[in-house]
C-alpha angles and dihedrals in degrees: 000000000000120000111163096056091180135035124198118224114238119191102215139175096185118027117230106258083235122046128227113229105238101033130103101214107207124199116184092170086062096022095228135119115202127161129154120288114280102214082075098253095117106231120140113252111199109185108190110222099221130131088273107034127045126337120199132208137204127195095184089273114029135045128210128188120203135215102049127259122255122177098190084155094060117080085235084060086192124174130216160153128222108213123173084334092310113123105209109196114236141208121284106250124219122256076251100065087040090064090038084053098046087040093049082043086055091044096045091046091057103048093050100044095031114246117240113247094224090050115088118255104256087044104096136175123260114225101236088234090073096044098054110091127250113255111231105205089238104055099078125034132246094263090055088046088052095050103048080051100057095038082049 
């Protein structure tokens, strides 16, 4: 079940240490999109914006992500889209589409980053975007802040 119908899209270039229910948090500087779980539990969702993971639009005033979000490692295991800021609750998949998904993710990775030929074939390569972490405001101090901003 859905409790958080709606998400306001919030622009961000360091994401608050604590997030706010209800808000989709957007870095462009990380490429990432994270907010709490919308089911209520209360988990952190981070949906990397890359060629083969999520992709993010903005009209001027809403903001969809698309594909849908499916927390299949959280025990709530919801599923959603998030559509001009409307999160539409979707179907519970099998533990059968789960392993297609994450097969066709693997597949898709590699073809787009270009697996090695001397990696396994289930060992792909992480875009660099997704491994960076995620800088919370307060971790570093305004000096520093001043200073990455300057050095740019």
């Amino acid at each position: 079940m859905i409790r958080h119908k709606r998400l306001e899209p919030r622009f961000v270039t360091d994401v608050p240490r604590e997030l706010d229910a209800g808000v989709l948090y957007v870095s462009m500087e990380y490429a990432t999109a994270l907010h709490r779980c919308c089911c209520g539990c209360g988990e952190e969702v981070v949906t990397p914006l890359t060629p083969t993971d999520w992709k993010l639009t903005f009209d001027g005033v809403a903001v969809s992500l698309w594909p849908s979000v499916g927390n299949w490692n959280l025990a709530c295991r919801s599923h959603y889209v998030i559509r001009d800021n409307s999160v539409l609750e979707s179907g519970a998949w099998t533990p059968q589409m789960i392993d297609a998904e994450l097969r066709r993710d693997k597949a898709a990775k590699a073809k787009y980053y270009g697996a090695d030929a001397g990696q396994p074939q289930d060992a792909v390569p992480v875009p660099t975007v997704s491994m960076q972490p995620v800088r919370h405001s307060r971790d570093e101090g305004f000096i520093a802040r001043i200073i990455r901003w300057i050095s740019g």
